[in-house]
TIZAKOL-105849 format. One line per field, with one value per residue (C-alpha): x, y, z; residue in one letter. Coordinates in steps of 0.1 Angstrom, whole numbers. Example, Ala and Ser with C-alpha at 12.3 -4.5 7.8 and 13.67 -1.06 7.14 Angstrom:
BEGIN
u: c(123|137)
v: c(-45|-11)
w: c(78|71)
res: c(A|S)
END
This chain:
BEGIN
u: c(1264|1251|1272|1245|1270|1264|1224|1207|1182|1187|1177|1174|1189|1146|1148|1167|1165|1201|1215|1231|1257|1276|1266|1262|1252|1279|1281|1275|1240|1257|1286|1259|1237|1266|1276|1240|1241|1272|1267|1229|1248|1275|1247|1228|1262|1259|1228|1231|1262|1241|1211|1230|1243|1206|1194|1224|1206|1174|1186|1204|1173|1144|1166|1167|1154|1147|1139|1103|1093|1069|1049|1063|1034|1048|1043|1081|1091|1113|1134|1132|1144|1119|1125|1107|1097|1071|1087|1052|1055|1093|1089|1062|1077|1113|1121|1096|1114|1150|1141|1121|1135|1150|1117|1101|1119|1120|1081|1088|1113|1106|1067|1084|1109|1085|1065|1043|1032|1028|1060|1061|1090|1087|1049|1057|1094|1073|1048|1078|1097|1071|1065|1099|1100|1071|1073|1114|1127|1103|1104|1150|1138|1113|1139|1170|1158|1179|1158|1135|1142|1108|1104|1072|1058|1052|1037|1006|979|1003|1017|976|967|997|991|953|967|991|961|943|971|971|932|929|955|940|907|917|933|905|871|868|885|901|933|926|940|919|926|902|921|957|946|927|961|981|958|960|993|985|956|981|1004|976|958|986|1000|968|967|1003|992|960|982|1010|1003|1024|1052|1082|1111|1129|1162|1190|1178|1169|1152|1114|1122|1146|1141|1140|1166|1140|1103|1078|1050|1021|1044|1070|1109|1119|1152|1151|1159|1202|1207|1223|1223|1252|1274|1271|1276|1303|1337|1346|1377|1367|1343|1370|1390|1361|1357|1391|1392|1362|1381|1426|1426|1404|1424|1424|1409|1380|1378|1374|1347|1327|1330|1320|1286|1279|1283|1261|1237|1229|1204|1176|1186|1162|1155|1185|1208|1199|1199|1234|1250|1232|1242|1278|1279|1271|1305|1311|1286|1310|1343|1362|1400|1424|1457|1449|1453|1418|1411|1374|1362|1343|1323|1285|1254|1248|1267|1244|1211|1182|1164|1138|1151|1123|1130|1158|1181|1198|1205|1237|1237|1276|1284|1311|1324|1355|1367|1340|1359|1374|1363|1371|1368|1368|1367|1336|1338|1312|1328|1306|1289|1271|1257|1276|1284|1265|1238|1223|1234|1258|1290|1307|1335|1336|1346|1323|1328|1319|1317|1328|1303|1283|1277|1257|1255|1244|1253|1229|1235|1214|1198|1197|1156|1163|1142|1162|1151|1177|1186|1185|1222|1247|1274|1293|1301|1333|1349|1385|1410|1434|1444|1440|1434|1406|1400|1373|1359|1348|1322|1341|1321|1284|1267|1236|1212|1191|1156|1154|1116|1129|1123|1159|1190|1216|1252|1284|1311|1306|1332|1355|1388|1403|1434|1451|1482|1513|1522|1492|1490|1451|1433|1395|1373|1336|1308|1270|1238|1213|1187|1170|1192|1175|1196|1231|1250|1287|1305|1339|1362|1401|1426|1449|1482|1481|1512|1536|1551|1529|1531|1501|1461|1443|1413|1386|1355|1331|1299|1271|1249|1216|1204|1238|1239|1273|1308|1348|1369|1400|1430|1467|1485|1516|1500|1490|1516|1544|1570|1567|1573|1543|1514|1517|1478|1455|1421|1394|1370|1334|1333|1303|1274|1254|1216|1202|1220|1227|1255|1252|1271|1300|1314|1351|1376|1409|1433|1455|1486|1497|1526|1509|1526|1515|1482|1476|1488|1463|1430|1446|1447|1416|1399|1414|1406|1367|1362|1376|1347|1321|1332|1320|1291|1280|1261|1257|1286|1311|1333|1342|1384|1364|1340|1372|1390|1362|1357|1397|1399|1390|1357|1353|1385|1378|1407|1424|1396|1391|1386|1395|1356|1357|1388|1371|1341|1359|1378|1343|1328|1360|1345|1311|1327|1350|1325|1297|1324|1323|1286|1284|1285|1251|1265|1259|1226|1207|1217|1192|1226|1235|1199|1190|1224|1222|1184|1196|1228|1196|1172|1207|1216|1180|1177|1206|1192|1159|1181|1200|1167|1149|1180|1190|1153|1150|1183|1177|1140|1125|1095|1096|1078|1098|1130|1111|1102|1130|1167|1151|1130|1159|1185|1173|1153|1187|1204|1167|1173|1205|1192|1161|1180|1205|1177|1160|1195|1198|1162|1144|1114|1100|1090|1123|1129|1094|1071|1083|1072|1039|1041|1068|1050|1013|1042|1052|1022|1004|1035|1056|1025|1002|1028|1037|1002|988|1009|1008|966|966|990|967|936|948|951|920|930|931|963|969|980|972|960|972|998|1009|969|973|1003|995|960|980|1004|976|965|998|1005|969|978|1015|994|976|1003|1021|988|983|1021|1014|979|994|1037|1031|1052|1059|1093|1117|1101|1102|1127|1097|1074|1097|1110|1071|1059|1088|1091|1055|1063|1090|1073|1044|1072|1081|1046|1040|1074|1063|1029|1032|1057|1041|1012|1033|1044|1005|1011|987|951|950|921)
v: c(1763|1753|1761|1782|1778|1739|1736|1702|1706|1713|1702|1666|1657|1643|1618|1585|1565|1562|1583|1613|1600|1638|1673|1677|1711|1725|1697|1703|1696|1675|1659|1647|1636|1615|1601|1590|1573|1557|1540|1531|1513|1497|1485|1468|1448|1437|1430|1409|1390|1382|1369|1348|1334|1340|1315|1286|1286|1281|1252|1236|1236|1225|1199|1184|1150|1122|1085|1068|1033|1025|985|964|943|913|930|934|971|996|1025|1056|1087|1116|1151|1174|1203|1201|1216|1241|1255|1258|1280|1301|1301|1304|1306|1337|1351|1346|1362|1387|1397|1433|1449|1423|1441|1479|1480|1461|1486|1517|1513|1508|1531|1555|1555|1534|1557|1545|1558|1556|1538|1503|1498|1513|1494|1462|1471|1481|1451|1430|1449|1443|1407|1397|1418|1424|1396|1369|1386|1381|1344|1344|1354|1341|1300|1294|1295|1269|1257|1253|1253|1248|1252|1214|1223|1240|1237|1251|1278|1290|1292|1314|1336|1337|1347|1371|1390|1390|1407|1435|1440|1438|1459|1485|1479|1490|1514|1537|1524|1502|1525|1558|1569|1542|1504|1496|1467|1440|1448|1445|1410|1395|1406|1389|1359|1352|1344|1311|1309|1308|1284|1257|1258|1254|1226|1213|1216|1203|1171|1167|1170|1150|1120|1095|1103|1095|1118|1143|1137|1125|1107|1071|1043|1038|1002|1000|1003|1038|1054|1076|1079|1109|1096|1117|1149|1140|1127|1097|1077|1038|1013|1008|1040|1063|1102|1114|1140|1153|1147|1118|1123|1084|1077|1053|1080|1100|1073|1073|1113|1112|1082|1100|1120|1121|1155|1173|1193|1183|1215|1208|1174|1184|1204|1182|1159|1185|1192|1153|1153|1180|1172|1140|1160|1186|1217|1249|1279|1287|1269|1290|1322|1318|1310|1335|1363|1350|1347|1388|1395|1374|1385|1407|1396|1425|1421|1409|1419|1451|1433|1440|1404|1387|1363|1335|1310|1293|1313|1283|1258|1232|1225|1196|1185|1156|1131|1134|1171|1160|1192|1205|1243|1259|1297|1311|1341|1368|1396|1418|1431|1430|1447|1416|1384|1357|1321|1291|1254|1235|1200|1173|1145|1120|1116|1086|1099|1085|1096|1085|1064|1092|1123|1134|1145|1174|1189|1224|1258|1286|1320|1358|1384|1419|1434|1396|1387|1354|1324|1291|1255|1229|1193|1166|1141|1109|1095|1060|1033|1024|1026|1043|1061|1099|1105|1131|1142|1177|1205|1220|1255|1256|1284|1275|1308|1348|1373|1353|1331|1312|1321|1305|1288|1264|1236|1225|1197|1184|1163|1140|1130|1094|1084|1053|1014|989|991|975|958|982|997|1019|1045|1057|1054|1034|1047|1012|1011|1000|975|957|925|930|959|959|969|975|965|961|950|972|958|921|897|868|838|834|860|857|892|893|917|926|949|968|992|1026|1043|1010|989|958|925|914|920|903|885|871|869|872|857|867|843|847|876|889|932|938|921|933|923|913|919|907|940|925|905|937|964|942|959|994|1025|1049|1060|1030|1026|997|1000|979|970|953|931|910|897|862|857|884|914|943|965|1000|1031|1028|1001|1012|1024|1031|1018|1038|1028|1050|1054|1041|1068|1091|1082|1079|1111|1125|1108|1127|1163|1161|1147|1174|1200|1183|1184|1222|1229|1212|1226|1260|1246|1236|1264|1247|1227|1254|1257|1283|1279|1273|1307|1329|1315|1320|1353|1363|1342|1359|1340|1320|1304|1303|1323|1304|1314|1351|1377|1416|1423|1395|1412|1445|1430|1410|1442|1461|1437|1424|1439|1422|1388|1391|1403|1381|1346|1354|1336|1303|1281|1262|1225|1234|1233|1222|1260|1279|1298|1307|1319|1341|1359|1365|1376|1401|1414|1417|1439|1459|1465|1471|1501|1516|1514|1533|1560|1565|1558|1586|1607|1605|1613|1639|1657|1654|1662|1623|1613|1583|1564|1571|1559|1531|1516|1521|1530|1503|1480|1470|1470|1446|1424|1422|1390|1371|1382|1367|1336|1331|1337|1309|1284|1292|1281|1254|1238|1214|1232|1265|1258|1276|1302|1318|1298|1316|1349|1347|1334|1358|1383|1374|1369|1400|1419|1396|1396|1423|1451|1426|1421|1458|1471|1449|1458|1495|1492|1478|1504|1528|1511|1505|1544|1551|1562|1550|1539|1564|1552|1583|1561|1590|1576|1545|1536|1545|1521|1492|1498|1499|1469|1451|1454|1448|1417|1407|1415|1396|1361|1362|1363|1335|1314|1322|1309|1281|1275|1284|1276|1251|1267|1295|1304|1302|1290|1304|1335|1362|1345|1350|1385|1394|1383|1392|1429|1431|1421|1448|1476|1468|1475|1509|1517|1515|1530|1559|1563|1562|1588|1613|1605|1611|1646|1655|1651|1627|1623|1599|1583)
w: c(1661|1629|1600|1570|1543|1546|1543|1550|1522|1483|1453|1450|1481|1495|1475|1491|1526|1523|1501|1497|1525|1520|1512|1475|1474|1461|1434|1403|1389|1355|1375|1402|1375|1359|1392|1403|1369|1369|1406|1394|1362|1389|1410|1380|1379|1416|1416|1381|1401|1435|1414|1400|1437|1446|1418|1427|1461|1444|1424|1451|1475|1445|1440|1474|1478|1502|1503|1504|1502|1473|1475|1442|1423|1441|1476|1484|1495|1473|1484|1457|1460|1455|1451|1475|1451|1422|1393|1386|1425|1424|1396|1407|1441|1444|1407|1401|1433|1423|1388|1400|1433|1431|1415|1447|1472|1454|1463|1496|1510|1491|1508|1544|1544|1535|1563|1548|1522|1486|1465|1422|1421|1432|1417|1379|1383|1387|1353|1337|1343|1331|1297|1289|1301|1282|1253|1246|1261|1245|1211|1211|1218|1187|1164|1187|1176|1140|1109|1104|1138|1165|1200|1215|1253|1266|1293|1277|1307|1329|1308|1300|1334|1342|1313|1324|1361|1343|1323|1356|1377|1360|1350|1390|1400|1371|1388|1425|1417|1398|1392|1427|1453|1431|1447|1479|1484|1507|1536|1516|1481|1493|1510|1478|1459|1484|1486|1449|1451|1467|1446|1412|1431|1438|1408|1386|1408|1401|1359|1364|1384|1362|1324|1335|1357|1357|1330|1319|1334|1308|1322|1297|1264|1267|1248|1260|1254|1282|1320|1330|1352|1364|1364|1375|1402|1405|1391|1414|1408|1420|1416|1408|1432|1430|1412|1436|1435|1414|1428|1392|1357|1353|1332|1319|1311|1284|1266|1268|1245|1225|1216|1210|1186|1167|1152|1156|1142|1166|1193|1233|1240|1215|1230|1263|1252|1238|1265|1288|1271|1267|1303|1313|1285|1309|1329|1323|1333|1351|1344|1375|1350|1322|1344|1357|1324|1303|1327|1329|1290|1287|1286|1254|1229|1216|1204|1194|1180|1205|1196|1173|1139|1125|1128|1125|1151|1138|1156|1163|1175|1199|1218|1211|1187|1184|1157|1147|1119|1100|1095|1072|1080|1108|1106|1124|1128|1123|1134|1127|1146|1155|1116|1092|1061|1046|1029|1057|1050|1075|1072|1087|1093|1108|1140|1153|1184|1191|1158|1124|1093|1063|1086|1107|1087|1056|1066|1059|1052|1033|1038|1048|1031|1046|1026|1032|1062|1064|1098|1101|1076|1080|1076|1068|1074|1058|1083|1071|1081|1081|1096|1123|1159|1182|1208|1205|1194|1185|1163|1165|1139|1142|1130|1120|1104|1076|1068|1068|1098|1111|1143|1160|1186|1218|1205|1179|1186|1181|1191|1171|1187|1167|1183|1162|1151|1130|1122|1126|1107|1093|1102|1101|1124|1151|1141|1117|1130|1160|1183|1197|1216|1196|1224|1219|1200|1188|1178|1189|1163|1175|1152|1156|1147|1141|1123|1131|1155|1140|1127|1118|1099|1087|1084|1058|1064|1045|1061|1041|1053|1049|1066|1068|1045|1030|1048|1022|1026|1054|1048|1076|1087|1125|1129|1146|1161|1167|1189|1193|1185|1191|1180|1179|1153|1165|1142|1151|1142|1138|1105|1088|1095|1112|1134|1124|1139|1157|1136|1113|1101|1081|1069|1073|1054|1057|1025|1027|1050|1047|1050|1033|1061|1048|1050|1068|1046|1077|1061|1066|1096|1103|1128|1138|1162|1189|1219|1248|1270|1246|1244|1284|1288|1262|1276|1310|1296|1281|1317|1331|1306|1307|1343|1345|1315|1334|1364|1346|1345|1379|1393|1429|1442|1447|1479|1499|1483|1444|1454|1459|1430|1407|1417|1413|1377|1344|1333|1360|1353|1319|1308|1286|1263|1279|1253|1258|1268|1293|1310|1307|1329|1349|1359|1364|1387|1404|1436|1436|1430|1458|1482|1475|1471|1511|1508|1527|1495|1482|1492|1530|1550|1518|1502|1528|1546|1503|1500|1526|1523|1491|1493|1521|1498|1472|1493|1507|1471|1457|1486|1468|1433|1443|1458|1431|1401|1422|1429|1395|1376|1398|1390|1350|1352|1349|1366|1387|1364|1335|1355|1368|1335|1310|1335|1365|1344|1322|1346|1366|1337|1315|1334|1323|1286|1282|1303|1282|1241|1256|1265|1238|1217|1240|1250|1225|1243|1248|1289|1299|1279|1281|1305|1331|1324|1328|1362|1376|1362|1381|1412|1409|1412|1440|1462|1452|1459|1478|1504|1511|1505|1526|1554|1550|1544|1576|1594|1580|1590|1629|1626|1616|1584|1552|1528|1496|1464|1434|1403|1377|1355|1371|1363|1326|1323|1339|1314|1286|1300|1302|1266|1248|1271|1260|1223|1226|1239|1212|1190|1208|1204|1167|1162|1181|1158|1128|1129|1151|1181|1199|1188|1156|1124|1091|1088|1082|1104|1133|1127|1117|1155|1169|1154|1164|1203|1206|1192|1215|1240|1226|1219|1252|1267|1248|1257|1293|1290|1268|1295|1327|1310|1304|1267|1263|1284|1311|1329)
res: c(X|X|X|X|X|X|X|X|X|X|X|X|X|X|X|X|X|X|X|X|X|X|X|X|X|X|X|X|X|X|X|X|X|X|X|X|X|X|X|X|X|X|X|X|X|X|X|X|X|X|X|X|X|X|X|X|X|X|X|X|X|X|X|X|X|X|X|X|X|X|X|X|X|X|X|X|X|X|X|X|X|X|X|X|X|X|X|X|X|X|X|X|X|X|X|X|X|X|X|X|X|X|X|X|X|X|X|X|X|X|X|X|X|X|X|X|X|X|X|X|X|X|X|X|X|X|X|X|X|X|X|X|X|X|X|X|X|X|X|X|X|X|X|X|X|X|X|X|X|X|X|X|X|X|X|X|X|X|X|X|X|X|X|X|X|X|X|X|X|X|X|X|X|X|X|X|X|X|X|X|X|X|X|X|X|X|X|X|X|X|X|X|X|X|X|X|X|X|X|X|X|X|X|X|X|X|X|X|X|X|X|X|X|X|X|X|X|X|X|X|X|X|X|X|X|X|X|X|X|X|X|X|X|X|X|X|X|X|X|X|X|X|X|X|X|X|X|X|X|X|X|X|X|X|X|X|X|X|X|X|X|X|X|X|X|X|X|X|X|X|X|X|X|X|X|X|X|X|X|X|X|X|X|X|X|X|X|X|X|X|X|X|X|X|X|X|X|X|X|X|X|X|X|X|X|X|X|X|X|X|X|X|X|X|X|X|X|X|X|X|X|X|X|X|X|X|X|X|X|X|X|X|X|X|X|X|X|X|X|X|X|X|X|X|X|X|X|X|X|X|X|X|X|X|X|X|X|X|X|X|X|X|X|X|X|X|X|X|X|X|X|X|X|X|X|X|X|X|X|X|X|X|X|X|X|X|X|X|X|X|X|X|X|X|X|X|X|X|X|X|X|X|X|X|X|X|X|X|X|X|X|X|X|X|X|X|X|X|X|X|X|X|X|X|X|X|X|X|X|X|X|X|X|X|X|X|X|X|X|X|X|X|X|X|X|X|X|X|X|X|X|X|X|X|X|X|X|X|X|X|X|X|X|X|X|X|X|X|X|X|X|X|X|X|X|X|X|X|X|X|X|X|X|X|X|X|X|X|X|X|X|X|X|X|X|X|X|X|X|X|X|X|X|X|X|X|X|X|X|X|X|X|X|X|X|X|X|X|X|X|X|X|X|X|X|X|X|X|X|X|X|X|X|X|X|X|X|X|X|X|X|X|X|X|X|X|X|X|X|X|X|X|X|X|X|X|X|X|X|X|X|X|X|X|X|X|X|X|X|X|X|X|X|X|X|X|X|X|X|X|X|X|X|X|X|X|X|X|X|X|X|X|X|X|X|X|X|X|X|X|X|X|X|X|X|X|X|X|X|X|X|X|X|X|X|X|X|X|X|X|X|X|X|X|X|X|X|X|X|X|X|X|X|X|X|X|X|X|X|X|X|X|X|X|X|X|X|X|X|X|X|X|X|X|X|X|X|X|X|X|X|X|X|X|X|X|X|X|X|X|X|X|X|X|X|X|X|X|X|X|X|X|X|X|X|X|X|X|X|X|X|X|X|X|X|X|X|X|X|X|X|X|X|X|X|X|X|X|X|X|X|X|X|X|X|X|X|X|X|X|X|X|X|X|X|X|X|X|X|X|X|X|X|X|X|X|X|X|X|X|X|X|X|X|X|X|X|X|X|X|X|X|X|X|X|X|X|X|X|X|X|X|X|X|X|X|X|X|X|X|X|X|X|X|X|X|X|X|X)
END
């Protein structure tokens, strides 16, 4: 007997494949409402966590390689190693999936599970998505790159045939559905939209082949001078002969020594950090890179007071910045959250990198003052545009507190990296102070040559005690000879200091140079003599404090025991430097992490067992979310577009927005944080509806029917889609014409284009829904 009081059908309950999984009738209307929303909100979070896993996969498999033999001039054979997936189709192929797979599979499954028939969801979901992609997310990297700061799209051929792809996506899906076949996809359409998927992929492949050629690779920053460590043959990376495939970036010991020695008042933890982003600054990065971090980052925009003392958190806007010399100023963007009704001041203070003081820029050392309710300032260093031909190079910018209810935050340290367009230099000393062990006889004092190794050149130096008592002024010389760059001065510590105790110091001093060399502005240095236990066990905490931050950074080499602690650890592990928000989150998606660390990892099978788990956890969770988004409009009274574009589009586009402002911080180019778009964007609408429309078109056809699709409003919006993403090129090409890039430039420039991106996005949020409601005409 079937129980009346318990009926099978009420309001809203039509609307899922899966869900409701109980009777909600007697719920009521506002708690089911708030549920609905809160689960949708939840699932946002899962599906933000398994993209993540879903984009590892991606970078572990486009980075696959294997070995071919190339014929030297002489005839002999070499063995390279060459990377099996062109960077142009890994991003339109697997990239463009991993970024755009939920609203992918919304249309896929929402099509097939029902019945075939076309459903509102998964089509305006996709429009929607790529509205705010295109529109939101590239206007917060417009205004996201520091003032006066520029960052332009290198690869331009490849980037306009995607954006010509991405205009005609959406003028072709506006044409099928009205003025070709009104209301009908017919079995031709769906296959054309289908087809040009492939189309997109070869074409670009080819402008990618035709523009570059054979180029010099982007990874790490060497001297063209030198033999390369790794070239680009016909588009494709290959690996020198005797250079074999790093496990991953490399902690050394002995750079270790050298960070450390840069500067004896900066902390092991700061260290380590630097160290860590030297280390992964030795290899481009994707746009899977920037995707996992950004998303993982979310949690720390925000740094709200950690203990309840109403303090203000202090720290950079980026992690890491580039700038040309001839620019003559790099500009730091500084940040302050947490209590904003005090007058904080912090102390900013330059550290070398392989970039100097005084030769390559000015240093500094200053404090930097917020007023009541000021939030960002900026530091400006002076680049010093020598004539000196180097290496791309790199000093750091570090925030300290002296006093006051005030603390930096996690991002205390910057790194500046100066892209060198000089003539030769001059004779001085590598850097300005020198840890030795007090056990050793002989200090080791690097020097070089920087400008002409022709002829003889005699170098006087004096060393005078700082910290110890006199045993008199020492006074020698070195010589180089001819063609030599690089000398040590050897001094006999026990001359200058004598026996003293532990931090006894001397300064060194260059004096004078022979033969008409010049001395560089480092002219001076001081040794400084340490414990040797003490120092040994110093270089050891910061390798191990290093390798744990660059461990952070790895997005592919996880085990299965790393998986499962990451996912139970605050951050990542990172929570040594955990705030209260990153707790919060940790506590909120605690579940995900746990369930999806049971992934094989990406280091097995290549990182295909990672990727078509996590795709399947994808599709599983993406069934959920257009249960709920229909569920959920339906129970407050929102069409299906309206949920689609705004509750759906963001949810699932907000991971990309946090991935594309951080490589916009963190790219000297533009390919990264918006080349992509236009691509996914095209991808989306010639696989994510070509797919499923093409298999329900034919269903339909085999029946002797044909496959429904009403135009009405999702026609209007993809119209008017089409329009502002026509209107938002333009804008991007008139920067480029006029600013000279795509993003940052001049402060008014950049919040000019990019207020005008955004509210091209609300203009058209707003239209399409005062047209769904029958507000406005439609077509």
């Amino acid at each position: 007997m079937v129980d009346s009081s318990c009926p099978s059908s009420y309001f809203c309950s039509d609307r899922g494949l899966i869900l409701p999984l109980t009777n909600e009738s007697e719920w009521p209307t506002a708690l089911r409402a708030a549920l609905y929303l809160l689960g949708m909100l939840y699932c946002f979070l899962g599906i933000a966590t398994v993209a993540d896993i879903f984009m590892c996969s991606i970078e572990k498999i486009t980075s696959t390689t294997r070995k071919i033999q190339i014929a030297n001039e002489d005839g002999t054979i070499k063995v390279v190693e060459v990377r099996l997936w062109n960077d142009t189709v890994a991003n339109l192929t697997l990239m463009a999936l991993g970024s755009s797979a939920p609203e992918i599979l919304l249309a896929i499954i929402e099509v097939v599970g029902n019945g075939f028939e076309s459903g509102e969801l998964g089509p305006a979901t996709i429009v929607g998505s790529a509205a705010f992609n295109l529109l939101v997310i590239i206007a917060v990297c417009v205004v996201a790159v520091p003032d006066g700061e520029k960052r332009r799209v290198e690869e331009l051929g490849v980037f306009i045939c995607t954006s010509i792809f991405s205009v005609l996506a959406y003028v072709w899906l506006f044409l099928i559905l009205g003025p070709v076949s009104p209301d009908v996809i017919e079995v031709w359409e769906a296959a054309v939209t289908l087809l040009l998927f492939p189309v997109l992929v070869v074409l670009s492949y080819l402008v990618n082949k035709n523009f570059c050629g054979r180029r010099k690779c982007k990874v790490g920053h060497h001297d063209s001078t030198q033999e390369p460590l790794s070239i680009f043959i016909s588009g494709v990376y290959t690996r020198m002969p005797g250079e074999e495939e790093p496990e991953g970036p490399e902690i050394r010991r002995e750079h270790v020594t050298q960070v450390i020695n840069s500067s004896g008042r900066m902390s092991e933890e700061e260290a380590a950090r630097v160290v860590a982003l030297q280390a992964a600054g030795q290899k481009a990065h994707s746009r899977a890179y920037y995707r996992v971090l950004g998303s993982t980052a979310i949690p720390s925009l925000p740094k709200p007071d950690q203990d309840g003392r109403g303090e203000a958190v202090v720290e950079f806007a980026a992690s890491a910045v580039s700038v040309y010399e001839h620019e003559g100023r790099a500009r730091l963007a500084v940040s302050r959250s947490g209590c904003l009704d005090s007058r904080v001041v912090v102390r900013y203070e330059t550290v070398d990198g392989t970039a100097e003081a005084d030769s390559d820029y000015l240093p500094l050392n200053d404090l930097l003052t917020f007023e009541p309710h000021q939030k960002l300032m900026y530091i400006d260093v002076e680049i010093v545009d020598d004539e000196e031909p180097e290496e791309d190079e790199t000093f750091f910018v570090r925030l300290t507190v002296d006093e006051g209810d005030v603390r930096v935050g996690e991002i205390a340290v910057c790194s500046v990296l100066i892209i060198n367009d000089d003539d030769p230099g001059v004779i001085e000393l590598e850097r300005p102070s020198v840890l030795t062990k007090q056990s050793s006889r002989t200090a080791r004092v690097p020097l070089r040559r920087r400008s002409g190794v022709a002829d003889r050149c005699r170098v006087s130096y004096s060393c005078v005690p700082i910290s110890s008592p006199s045993t008199g002024i020492l006074q020698a010389a070195i010589v180089f000879e001819h063609g030599e760059a690089q000398k040590e001065i050897e001094v006999e510590t026990r001359e200058v200091v004598g026996d003293c105790e532990p931090g006894a110091s001397f300064q060194l001093t260059l004096t004078d140079v022979s033969n008409g060399a010049q001395l560089g502005k480092r002219h001076s240095t001081v040794v400084t003599l340490v414990p040797d236990r003490e120092h040994e066990l110093m270089v050891e905490r910061v390798v191990r404090l290093a390798a744990h931050d660059l461990s952070r950074l790895d997005i592919t080499g996880n085990s299965w025991a790393n998986q499962f602690k990451d996912a139970l650890s605050v951050g990542g592990g990172g929570a040594r430097s955990a705030t209260t928000i990153d707790h919060v989150m940790h506590g909120l998606t605690f579940f995900w992490k746990v369930l999806f660390a049971c992934i094989p990892p990406p280091r097995y099978l290549h990182g295909y067992p990672y990727f078509l788990a996590s795709l399947l956890l994808i599709g599983l969770l993406t069934a959920v979310v257009g249960d709920l988004a229909g569920t959920f409009g339906c129970l407050v009274g929102l069409r299906d577009l309206v949920t689609a574009i705004t509750f759906v589009a963001l949810g699932t586009s907000l991971p990309d927005l946090f991935a594309s402002r951080a490589a916009a911080l963190g790219d000297p180019t533009a390919d990264n944080a918006v080349g992509n778009f236009t691509g996914s964007n095209s991808v989306n609408v010639f696989l994510g509806l070509g797919l499923p429309w093409s298999i329900a078109a034919f269903y339909w056809a085999v029946q002797g029917e044909v496959f429904l699709v009403p135009a009405g409003s999702l026609s209007y919006s993809v119209a008017l889609y089409a329009s502002s993403e026509g209107v938002a090129l333009g804008i991007l090409a008139v920067r480029r014409a006029v600013a000279g890039a795509e993003l940052g430039g001049h402060r008014v420039v950049k919040l000019a284009s990019g207020g005008a991106m955004a509210a091209l996005w609300l203009l058209y949020v707003l239209m399409s829904s005062l047209e769904a409601y029958g507000h406005v005409g439609g077509f």
